[in-house]
C-alpha positions as CSV (number, residue, x, y, z in Angstrom):
1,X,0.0,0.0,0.0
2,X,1.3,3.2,-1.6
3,X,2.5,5.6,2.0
4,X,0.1,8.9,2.0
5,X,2.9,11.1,4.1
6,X,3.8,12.2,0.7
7,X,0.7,13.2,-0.4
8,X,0.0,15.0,2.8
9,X,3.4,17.1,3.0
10,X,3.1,18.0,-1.0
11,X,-1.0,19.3,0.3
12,X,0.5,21.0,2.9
13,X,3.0,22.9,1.0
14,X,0.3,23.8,-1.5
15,X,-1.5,25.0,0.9
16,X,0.7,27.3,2.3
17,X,1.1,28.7,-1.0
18,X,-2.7,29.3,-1.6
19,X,-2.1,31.3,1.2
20,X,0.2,33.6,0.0
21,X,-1.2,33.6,-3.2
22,X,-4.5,35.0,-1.3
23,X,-2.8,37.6,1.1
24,X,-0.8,38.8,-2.4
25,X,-3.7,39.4,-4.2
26,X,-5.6,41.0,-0.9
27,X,-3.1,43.4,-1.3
28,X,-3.4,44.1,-4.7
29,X,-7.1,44.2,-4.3
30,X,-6.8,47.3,-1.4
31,X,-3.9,49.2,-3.4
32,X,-5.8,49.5,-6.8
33,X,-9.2,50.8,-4.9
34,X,-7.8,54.5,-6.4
35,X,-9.8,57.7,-5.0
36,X,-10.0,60.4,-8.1
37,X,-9.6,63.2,-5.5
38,X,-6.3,60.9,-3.3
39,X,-3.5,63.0,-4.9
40,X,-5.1,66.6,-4.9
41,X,-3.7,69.1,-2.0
42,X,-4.2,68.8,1.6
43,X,-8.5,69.2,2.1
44,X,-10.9,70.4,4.8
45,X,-13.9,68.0,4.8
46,X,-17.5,69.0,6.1
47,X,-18.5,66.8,9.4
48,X,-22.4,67.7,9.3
49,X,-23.7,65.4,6.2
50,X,-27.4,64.6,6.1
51,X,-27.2,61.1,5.7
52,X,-24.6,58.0,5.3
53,X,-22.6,58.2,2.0
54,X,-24.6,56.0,-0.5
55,X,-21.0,53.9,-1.1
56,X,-21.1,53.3,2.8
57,X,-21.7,49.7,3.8
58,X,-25.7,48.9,4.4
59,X,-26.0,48.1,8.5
60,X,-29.2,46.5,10.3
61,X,-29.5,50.2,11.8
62,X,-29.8,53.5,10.6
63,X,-27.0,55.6,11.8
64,X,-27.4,58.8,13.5
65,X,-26.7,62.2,11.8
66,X,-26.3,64.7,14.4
67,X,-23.2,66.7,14.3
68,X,-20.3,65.3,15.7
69,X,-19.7,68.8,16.9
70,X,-22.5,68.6,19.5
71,X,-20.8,65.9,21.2
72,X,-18.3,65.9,24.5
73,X,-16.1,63.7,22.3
74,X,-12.5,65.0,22.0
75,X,-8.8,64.5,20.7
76,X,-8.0,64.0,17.3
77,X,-8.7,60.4,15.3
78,X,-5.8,59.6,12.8
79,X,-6.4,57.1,9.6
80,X,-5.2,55.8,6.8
81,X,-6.6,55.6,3.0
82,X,-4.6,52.9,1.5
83,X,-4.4,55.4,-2.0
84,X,-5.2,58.7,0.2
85,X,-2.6,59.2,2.5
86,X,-3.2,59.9,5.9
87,X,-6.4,61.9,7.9
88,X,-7.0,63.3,10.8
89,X,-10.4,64.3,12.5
90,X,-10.2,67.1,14.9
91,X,-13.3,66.3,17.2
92,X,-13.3,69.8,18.5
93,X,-13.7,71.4,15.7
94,X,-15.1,68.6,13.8
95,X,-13.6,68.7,10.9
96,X,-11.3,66.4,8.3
97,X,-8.2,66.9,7.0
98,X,-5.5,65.0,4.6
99,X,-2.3,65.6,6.3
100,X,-0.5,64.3,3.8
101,X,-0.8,62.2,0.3
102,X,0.5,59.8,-1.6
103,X,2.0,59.6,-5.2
104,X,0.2,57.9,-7.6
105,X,0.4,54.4,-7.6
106,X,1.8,54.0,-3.7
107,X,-0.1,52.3,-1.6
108,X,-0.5,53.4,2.7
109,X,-1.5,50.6,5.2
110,X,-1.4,51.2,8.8
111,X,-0.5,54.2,10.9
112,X,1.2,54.5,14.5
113,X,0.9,58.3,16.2
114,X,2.9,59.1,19.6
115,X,0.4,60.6,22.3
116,X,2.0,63.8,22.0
117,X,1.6,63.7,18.7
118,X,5.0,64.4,17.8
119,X,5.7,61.5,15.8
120,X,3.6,59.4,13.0
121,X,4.8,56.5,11.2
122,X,3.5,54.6,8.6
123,X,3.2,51.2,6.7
124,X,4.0,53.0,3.0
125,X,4.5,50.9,0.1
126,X,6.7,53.8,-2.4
127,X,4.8,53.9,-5.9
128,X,6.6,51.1,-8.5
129,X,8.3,51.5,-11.6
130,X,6.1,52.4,-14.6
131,X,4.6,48.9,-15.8
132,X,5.4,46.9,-12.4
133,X,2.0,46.2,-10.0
134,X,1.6,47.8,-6.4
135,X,2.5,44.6,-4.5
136,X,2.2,46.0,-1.3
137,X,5.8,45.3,0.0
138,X,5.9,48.6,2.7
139,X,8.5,49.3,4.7
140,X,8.1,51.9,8.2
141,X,8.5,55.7,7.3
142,X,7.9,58.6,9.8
143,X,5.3,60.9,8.3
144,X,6.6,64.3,7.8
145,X,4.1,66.9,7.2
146,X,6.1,70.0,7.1
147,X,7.2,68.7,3.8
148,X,4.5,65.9,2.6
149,X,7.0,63.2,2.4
150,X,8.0,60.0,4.1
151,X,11.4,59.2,5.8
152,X,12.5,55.7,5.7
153,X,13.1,53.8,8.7
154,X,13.1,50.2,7.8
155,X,12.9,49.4,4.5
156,X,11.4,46.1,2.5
157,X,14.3,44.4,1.0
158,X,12.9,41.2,-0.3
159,X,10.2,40.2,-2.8
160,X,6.9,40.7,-0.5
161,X,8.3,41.4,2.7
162,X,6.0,44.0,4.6
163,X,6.2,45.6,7.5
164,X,2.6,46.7,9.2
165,X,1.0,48.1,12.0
166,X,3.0,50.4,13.6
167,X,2.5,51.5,16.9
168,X,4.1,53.9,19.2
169,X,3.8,52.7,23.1
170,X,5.8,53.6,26.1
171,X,8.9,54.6,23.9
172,X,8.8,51.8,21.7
173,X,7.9,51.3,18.3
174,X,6.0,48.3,17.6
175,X,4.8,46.6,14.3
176,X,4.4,43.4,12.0
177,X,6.9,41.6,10.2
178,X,6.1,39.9,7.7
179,X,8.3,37.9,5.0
180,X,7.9,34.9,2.5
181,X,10.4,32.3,2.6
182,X,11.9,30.4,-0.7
183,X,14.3,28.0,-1.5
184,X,16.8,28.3,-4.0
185,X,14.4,27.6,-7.0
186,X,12.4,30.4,-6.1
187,X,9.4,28.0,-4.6
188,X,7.9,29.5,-1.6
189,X,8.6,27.1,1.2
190,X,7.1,29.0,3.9
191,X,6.4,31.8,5.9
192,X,7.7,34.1,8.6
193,X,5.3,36.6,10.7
194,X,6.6,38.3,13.6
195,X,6.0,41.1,15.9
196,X,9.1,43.1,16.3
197,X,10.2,46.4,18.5
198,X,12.6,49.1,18.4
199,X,13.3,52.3,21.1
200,X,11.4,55.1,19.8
201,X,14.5,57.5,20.3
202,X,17.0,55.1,18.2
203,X,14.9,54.3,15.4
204,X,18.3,52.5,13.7
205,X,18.5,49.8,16.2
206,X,18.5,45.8,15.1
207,X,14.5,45.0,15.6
208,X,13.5,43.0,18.8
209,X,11.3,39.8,18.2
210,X,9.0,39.8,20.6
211,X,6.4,37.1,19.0
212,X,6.7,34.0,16.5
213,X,3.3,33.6,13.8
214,X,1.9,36.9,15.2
215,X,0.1,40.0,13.5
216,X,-2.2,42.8,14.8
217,X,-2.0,43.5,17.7
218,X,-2.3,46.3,20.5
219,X,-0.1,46.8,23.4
220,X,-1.8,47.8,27.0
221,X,-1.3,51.4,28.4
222,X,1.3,50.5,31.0
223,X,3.2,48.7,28.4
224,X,2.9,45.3,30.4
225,X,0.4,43.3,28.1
226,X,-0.3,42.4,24.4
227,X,-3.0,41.5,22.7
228,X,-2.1,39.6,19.1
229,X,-4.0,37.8,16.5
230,X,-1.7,34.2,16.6
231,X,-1.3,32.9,12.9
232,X,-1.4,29.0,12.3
233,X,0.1,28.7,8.5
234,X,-0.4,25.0,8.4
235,X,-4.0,25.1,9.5
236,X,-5.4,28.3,8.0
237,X,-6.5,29.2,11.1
238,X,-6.2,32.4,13.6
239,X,-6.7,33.0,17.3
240,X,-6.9,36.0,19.4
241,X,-3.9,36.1,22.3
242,X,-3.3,37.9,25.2
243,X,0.2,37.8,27.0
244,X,2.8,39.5,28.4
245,X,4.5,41.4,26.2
246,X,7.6,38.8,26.5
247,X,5.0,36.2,25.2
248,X,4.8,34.5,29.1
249,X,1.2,33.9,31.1
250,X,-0.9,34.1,27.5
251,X,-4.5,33.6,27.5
252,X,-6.3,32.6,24.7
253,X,-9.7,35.1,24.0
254,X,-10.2,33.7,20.6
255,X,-9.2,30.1,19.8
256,X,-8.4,28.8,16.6
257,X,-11.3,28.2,14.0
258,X,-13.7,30.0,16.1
259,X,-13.9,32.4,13.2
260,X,-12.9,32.4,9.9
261,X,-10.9,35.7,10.1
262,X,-9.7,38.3,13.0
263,X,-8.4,41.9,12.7
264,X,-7.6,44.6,15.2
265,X,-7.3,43.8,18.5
266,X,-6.8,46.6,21.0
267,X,-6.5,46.7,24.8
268,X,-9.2,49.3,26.6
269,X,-7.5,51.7,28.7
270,X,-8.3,49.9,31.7
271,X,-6.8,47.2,30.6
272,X,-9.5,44.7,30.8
273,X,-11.4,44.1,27.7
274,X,-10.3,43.5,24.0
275,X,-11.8,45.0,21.2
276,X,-11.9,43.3,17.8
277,X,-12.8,42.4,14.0
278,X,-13.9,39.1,13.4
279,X,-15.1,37.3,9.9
280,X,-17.7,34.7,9.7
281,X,-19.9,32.2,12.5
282,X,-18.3,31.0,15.1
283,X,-17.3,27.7,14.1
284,X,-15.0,24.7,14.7
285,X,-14.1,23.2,11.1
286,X,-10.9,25.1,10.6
287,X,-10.7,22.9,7.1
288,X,-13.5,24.6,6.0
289,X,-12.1,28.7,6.9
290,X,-11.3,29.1,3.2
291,X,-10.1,28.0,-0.2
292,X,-11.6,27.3,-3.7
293,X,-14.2,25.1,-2.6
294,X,-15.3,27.7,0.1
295,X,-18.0,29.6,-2.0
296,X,-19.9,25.7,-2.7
297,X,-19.2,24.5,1.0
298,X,-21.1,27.6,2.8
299,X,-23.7,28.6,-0.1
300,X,-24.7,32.0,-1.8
301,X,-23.9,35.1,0.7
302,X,-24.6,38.9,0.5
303,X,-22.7,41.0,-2.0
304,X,-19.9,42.4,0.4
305,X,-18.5,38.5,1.2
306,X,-16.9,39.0,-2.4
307,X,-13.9,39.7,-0.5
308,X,-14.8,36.9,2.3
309,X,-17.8,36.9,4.9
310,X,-19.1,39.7,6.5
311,X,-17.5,41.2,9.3
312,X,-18.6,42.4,13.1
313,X,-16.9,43.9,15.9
314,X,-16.6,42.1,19.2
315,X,-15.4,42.2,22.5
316,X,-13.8,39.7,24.8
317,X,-12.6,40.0,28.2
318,X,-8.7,40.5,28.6
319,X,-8.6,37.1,31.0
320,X,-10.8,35.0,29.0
321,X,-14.5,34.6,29.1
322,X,-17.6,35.2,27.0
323,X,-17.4,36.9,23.6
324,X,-20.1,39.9,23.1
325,X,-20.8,41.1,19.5
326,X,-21.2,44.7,19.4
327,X,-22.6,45.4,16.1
328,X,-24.3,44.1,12.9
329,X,-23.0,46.0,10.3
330,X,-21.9,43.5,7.6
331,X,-19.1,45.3,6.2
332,X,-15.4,44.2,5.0
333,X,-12.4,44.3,7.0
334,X,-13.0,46.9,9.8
335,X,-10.4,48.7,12.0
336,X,-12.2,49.1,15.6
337,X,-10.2,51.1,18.6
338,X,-10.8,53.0,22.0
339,X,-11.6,56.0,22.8
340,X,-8.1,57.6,25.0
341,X,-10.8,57.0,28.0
342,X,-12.1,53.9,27.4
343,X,-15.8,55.4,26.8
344,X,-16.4,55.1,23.5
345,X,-15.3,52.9,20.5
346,X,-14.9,54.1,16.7
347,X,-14.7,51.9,13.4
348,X,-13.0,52.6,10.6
349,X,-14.8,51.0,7.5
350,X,-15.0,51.1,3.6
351,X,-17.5,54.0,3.6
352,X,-17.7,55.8,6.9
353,X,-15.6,56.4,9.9
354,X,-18.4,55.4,12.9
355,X,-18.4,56.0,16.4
356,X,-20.7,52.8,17.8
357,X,-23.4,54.2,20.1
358,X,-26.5,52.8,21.6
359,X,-29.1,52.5,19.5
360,X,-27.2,53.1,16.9
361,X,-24.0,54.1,15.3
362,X,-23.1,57.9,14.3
363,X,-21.5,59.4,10.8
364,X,-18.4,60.7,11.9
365,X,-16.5,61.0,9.1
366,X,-16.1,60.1,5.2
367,X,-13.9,57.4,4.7
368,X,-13.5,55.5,1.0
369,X,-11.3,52.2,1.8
370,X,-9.5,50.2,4.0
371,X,-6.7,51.4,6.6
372,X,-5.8,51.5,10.1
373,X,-7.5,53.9,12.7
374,X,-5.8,55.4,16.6
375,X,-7.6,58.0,18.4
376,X,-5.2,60.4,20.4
377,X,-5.9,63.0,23.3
């Protein structure tokens, strides 16, 4: 009888590259969503609209339209447009501004601001040679805005390595590695994802690893915990993580298969819940999370699950415990994150940038694509 380890290892391997092949052409999917107005100057946006942009995802509730000016919110609420650069929505004045853009044809992913304020650095992707695709290989810039461009810090040096979400936390800067590996034929063999820090005021310095199969992730207010999205390549699966920042006395929130798809986790200010972006039911059959055969295995599904089923936000104690889903908005890869006081919670979608209330959500700003969202003091 014919061994099946073979078989097994050469179904393995090919999954593994279905996986990259899917992440690559995410990638390519986000960077060629181009906004006609993304490369004019710097723009003051109205905060007062009537109703929800038409292009905005369809929710089960009506959002609100009351000014956001007529709110106690404040601080200012920094996101990126992966062709438009990077906003910021003063809450006291209630208006929107590009702080800076992007050349045609470069692509910005996730953003990381100081508390001060004094520094922003970006996932940026620098626009290709004429005739070669936006693969979405960024490297880690800081954002200058004096004179609209970007300053490298660490660059991408091999074919689809990307750096993403930086964040700025008691003096370090944190973020997600991520790189391909290949052997000497060029085949992809597997993969490497890692979270990685360097001191905010020697920005030169050799990374840190802090994490193995990690991505997005937030880092508590005292510095002490993490929360991370755990990657397993051979199993297609994800799980939510909290830990000590060393990786010691994790707790899983979020095991793996429970969903199809997580994003965004952050840490409330208090430090005891997590807020995050999950795809698809809860569910145990990780061999059914994706793949060509996923459209006939789960049946016809509304229009946004083009680019995978719907998403919602959630919330999950930061020990462990009960999951609560906060919305039902159906929409595509969402960035949710805390208010600087733990009392409020915005979401950064294709459409709209929404501040979820009770009964229902509120307009807060126009937002066209995907990107990353922090709210400062």
């Amino acid at each position: 009888m014919q061994d099946p380890q073979p078989m097994s290892v050469s179904v393995a391997k090919l999954w593994r590259t279905v996986v990259v092949s899917i992440a690559l052409l995410s990638v390519l999917a986000v960077a060629c969503r181009a906004n006609p107005d993304a490369q004019s100057n710097t723009t003051t946006l109205s905060l007062t609209p009537t109703a929800l942009p038409d292009r905005a995802p369809t929710a089960t509730f009506a959002p609100t339209t009351e000014p956001i000016t007529e709110s106690t919110l404040a601080g200012k609420i920094y996101f990126t447009q992966s062709t438009g650069g990077i906003m910021q929505i003063d809450l006291a004045s209630g208006e929107t501004s590009q702080l800076i853009t992007v050349p045609e044809g470069a692509f910005m992913a996730g953003v990381g601001v100081s508390e001060d304020q004094s520094l922003t650095v970006a996932a940026y992707a620098e626009a290709p040679p004429e005739g070669v695709p936006q693969l979405g290989e960024t490297g880690l810039y800081i954002a200058n805005y004096d004179t609209g461009a970007f300053d490298l810090i660490i660059p991408s040096d091999s074919q689809y390595e990307s750096y993403s979400n930086p964040l700025i936390s008691n003096g370090w800067l944190y973020f997600t590695h991520y790189e391909p590996l290949f052997d000497d034929s060029g085949i992809f063999t597997a993969a490497s994802m890692t979270i990685e820090r360097i001191p905010v005021d020697d920005l030169a310095a050799t990374p840190e690893v802090l994490l193995e199969n990690a991505k997005n992730f937030s880092i508590s207010d005292d510095g002490s915990r993490i929360a991370y999205v755990e990657q397993d390549f051979d199993n297609l699966t994800e799980a939510l993580i909290s830990a000590n920042v060393d990786g010691s006395d994790s707790q899983v929130l979020v095991k793996h298969g429970e969903f199809w798809a997580l994003e965004g986790p952050h840490i409330s200010p208090d430090g005891e819940t997590v807020l995050f972006a999950a795809s698809g039911e809860r569910q145990e059959v990780a061999a059914m999370r994706s793949g060509p055969l996923m459209s006939m295995v789960r049946g016809p599904q509304p229009a946004v699950t083009k680019h995978g089923p719907p998403w919602e936000i959630w919330t999950a104690p930061a020990t462990g415990g009960e999951l609560a889903q906060l919305t039902s908005l159906a929409t595509d890869n969402p960035w949710p994150n805390w208010s600087p006081d733990g009392e409020n919670i915005i979401v950064l979608m294709p459409g709209a940038v929404m501040l979820l209330e009770d009964p229902a959500p509120r307009f807060i700003s126009e937002a066209f694509g995907h990107g990353e969202a922090v709210w400062v003091p």
